[in-house]
C-alpha positions in Angstrom: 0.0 0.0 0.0 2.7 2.6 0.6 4.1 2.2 -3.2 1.0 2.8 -3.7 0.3 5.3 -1.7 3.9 7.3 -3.4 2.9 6.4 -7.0 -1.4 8.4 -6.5 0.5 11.1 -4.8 3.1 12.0 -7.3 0.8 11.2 -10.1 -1.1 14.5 -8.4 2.4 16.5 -9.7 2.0 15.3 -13.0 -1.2 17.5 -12.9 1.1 19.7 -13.4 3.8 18.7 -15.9 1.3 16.6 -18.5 -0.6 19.1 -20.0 -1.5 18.2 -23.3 -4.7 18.1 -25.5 -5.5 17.8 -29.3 -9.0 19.4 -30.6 -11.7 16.5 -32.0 -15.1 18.0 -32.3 -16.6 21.6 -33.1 -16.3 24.1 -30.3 -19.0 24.1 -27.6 -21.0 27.1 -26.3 -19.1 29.5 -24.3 -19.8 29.6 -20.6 -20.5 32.5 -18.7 -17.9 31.8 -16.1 -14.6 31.8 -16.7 -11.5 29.7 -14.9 -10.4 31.4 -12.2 -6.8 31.6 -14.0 -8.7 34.0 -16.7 -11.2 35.9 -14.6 -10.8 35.9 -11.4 -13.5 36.4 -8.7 -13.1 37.2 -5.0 -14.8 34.1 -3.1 -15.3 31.9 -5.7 -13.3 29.3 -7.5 -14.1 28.0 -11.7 -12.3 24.9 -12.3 -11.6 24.1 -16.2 -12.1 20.8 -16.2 -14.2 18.7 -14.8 -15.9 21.7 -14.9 -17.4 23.2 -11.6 -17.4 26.3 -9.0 -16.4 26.3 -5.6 -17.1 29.6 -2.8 -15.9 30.6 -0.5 -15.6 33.9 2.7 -14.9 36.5 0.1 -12.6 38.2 2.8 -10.2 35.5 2.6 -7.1 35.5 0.5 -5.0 33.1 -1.9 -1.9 31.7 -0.4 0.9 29.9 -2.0 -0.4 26.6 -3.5 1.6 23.4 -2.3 2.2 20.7 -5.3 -0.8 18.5 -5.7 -3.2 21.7 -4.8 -5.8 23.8 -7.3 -5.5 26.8 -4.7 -5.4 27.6 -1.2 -7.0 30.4 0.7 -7.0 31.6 4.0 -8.4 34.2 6.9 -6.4 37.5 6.4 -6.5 37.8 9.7 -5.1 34.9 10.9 -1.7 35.0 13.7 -0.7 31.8 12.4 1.7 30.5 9.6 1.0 28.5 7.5 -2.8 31.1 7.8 -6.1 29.1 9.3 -8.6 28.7 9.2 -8.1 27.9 5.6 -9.9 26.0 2.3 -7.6 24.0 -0.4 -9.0 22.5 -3.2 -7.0 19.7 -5.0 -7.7 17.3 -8.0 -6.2 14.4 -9.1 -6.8 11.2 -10.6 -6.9 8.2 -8.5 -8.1 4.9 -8.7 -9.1 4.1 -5.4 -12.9 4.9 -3.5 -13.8 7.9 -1.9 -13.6 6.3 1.1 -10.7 5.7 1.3 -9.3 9.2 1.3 -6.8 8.1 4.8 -4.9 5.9 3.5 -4.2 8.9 1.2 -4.5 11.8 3.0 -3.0 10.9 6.5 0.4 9.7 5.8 0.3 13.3 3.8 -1.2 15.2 7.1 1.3 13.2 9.5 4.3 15.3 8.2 2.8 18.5 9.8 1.4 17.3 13.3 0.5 14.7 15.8 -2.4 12.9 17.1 -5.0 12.7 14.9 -8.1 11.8 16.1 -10.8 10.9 13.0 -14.1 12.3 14.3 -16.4 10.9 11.7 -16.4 9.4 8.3 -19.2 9.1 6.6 -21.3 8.7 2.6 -22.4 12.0 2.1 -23.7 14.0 -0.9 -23.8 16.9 -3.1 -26.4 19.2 -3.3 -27.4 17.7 -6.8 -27.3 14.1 -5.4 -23.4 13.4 -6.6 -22.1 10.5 -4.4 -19.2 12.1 -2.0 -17.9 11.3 1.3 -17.6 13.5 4.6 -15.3 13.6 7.3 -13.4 15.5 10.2 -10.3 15.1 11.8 -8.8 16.6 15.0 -5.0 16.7 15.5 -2.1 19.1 16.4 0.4 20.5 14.4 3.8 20.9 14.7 3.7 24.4 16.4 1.1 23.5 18.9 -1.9 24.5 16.8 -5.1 22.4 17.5 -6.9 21.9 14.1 -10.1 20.8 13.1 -10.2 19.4 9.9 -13.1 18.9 7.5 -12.4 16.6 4.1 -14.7 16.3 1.9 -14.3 13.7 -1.2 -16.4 12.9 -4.3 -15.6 12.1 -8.0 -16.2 13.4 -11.6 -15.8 11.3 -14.3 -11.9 9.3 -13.3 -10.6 12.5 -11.1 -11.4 12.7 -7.3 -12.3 16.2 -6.0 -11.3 16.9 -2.2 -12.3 20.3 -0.3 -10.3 20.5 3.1 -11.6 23.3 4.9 -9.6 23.8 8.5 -9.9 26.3 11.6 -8.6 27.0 14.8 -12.1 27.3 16.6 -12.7 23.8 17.5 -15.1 22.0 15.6 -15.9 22.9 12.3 -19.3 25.3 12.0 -22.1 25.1 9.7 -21.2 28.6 7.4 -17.6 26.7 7.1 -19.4 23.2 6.0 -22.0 25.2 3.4 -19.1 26.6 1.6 -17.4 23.2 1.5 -20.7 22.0 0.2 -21.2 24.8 -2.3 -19.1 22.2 -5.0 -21.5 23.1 -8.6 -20.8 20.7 -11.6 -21.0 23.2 -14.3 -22.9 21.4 -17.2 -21.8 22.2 -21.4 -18.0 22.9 -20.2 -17.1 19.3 -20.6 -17.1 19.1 -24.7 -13.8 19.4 -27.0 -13.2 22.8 -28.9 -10.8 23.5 -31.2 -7.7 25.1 -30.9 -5.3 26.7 -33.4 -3.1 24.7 -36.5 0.1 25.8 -34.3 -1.0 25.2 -30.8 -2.1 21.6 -32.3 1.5 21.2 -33.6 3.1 21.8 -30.3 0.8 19.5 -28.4 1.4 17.0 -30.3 5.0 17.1 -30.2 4.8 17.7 -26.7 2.7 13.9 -26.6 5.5 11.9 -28.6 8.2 13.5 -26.4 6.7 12.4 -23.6 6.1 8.6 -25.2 9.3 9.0 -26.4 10.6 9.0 -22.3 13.6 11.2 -23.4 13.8 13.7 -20.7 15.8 16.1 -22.7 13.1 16.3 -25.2 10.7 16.7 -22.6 12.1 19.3 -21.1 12.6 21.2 -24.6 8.5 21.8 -24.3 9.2 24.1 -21.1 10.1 27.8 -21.3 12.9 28.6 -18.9 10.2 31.0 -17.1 8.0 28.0 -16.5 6.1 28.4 -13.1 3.2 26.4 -11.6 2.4 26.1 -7.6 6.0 27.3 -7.1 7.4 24.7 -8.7 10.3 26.0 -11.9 11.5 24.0 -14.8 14.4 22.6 -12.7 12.4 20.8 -9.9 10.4 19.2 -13.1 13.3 18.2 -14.8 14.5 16.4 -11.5 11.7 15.2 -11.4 10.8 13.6 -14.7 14.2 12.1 -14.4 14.6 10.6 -11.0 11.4 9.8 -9.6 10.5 6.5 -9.6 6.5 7.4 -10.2 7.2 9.9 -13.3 5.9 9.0 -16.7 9.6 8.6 -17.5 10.0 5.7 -14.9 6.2 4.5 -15.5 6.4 4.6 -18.9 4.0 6.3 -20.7 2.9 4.0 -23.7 0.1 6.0 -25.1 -2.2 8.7 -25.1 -5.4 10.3 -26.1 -5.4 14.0 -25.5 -8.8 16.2 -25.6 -8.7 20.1 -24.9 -12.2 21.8 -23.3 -11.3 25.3 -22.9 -9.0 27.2 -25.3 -8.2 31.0 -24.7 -5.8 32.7 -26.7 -4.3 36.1 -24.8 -1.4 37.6 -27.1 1.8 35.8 -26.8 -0.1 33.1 -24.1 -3.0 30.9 -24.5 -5.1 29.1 -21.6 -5.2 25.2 -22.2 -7.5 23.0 -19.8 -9.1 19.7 -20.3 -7.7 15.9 -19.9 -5.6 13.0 -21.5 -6.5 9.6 -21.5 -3.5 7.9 -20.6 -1.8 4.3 -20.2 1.1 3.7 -17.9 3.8 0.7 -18.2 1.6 -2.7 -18.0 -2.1 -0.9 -17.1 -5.0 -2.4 -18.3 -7.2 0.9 -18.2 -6.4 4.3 -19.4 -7.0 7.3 -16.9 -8.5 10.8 -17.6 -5.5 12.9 -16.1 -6.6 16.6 -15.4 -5.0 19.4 -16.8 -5.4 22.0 -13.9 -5.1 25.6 -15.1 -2.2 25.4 -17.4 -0.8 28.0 -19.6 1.6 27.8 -22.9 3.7 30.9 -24.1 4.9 31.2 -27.5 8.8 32.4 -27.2 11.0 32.6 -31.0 7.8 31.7 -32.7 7.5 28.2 -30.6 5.1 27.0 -27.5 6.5 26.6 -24.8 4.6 25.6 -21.1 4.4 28.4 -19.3 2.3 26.9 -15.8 -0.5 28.4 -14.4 1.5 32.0 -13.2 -0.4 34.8 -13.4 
């Protein structure tokens, strides 16, 4: 379980490195909202894809995001560091069930306190009936802060969606638990559009490179200025090299790319959507998502550019 448990956490990183995505079908109808990467609003959250909206107390301010996490935010006001009470949203593919979000999410938690205490954990649901599970922890950190810890779990198509909302206060309140449960699926942002002749080109060089399990290729996709969750080009390329749960290591043996929202802003352009992907021996592919990337065209080439504002 613990190589397991390594190889579903680092495949959350590759959220961040596999961005890639080929047009198939005529574009869809625009939405109203826009990702949070290309308009964004103060106390709420637009996810590309799967597509849905998250709120949150409007007051409350983004904070760096760790690796693995769609954005962080936090009470201004808070003494502490890291800021709580907090709200984190991550997404990442898994194939595991919601319930078993521990054997995930503890050994994560363990490196930043002690004695944790599950409260409850328990099926839940959405507000339009989506299966999801609901629970709350109670530990201490490593500076002596007692935290209450709220986790909530459910799934849209492969990817699992977790809302952590935690506080200082004792145990978590009901205005805290409505804005964990304010998750929206957003339905007609989930079709393939079209992107430009060019952009095409470049993702689909980007997908041999990263069959081809050359890291220097790989790395060629990357402008130098490449940013996303703090992480540069130089912790990826580490990365895609050494790790034993990279797609260099897994082996990535094929791919299906599909791009739902295409936004082109001068030299940049927004990409978000998924890849169907197989790793090494697998048997099933899995819709990886793409999480709020960005591509910059530098000497007339894309390049990955990360999710940097």
């Amino acid at each position: 379980m613990n190589r397991l448990i390594v190889v579903l956490l680092i495949m959350a990183v590759m959220l961040l490195v596999g961005s890639f995505s080929v047009p198939t079908q005529a574009q869809s109808p625009a939405s109203q909202m826009k990702p949070t990467l290309l308009a964004p609003t103060p106390g709420t959250y637009v996810h590309g894809w799967p597509a849905f909206t998250v709120t949150y107390p409007k007051d409350w301010v983004e904070q760096p995001a760790r690796p693995g996490e769609i954005i962080r935010v936090a009470d201004p006001n808070s003494k502490t560091i890291p800021r709580i009470p907090n709200f984190v949203i991550t997404v990442f593919p898994i194939p595991l069930p919601i319930d078993s979000w521990s054997k995930i999410f503890l050994p994560i938690f363990s490196r930043s306190g002690r004695d944790f205490k599950i409260m409850y954990d328990k099926p839940s649901q959405l507000k339009d009936g989506t299966p999801a599970q609901e629970a709350e922890l109670e530990w201490i950190r490593n500076d002596g802060v007692k935290v209450n810890m709220l986790v909530l779990n459910t799934r849209k198509y492969a990817p699992w969606i977790s809302i952590i909302a935690a506080s200082d206060k004792g145990k978590i309140d009901e205005d805290l638990k409505n804005y964990v449960y304010s998750l929206t699926f957003q339905p007609g942002r989930e079709e393939p559009v079209k992107v430009p002749s060019d952009v095409r080109e470049f993702l689909d060089k980007f997908c041999g490179d990263l069959v081809s399990g050359n890291a220097e290729r790989i790395m060629a996709n990357y402008s130098e200025e490449f940013l996303h969750q703090s992480m540069k080009k130089a912790f990826l390329e580490q990365w895609f090299r050494n790790d034993p749960a990279s797609p260099i290591q897994m082996g990535v043996t094929s791919s299906e790319p599909t791009v739902t929202i295409f936004e082109a802003q001068g030299d940049k352009a927004y990409v978000d959507g998924f890849y169907t992907s197989k790793m090494g021996n697998a048997a099933n592919a899995v819709r990886v998502p793409m999480n709020n990337q960005q591509i910059i065209k530098e000497n007339g080439q894309w390049k990955w550019y990360g999710n940097q504002k």
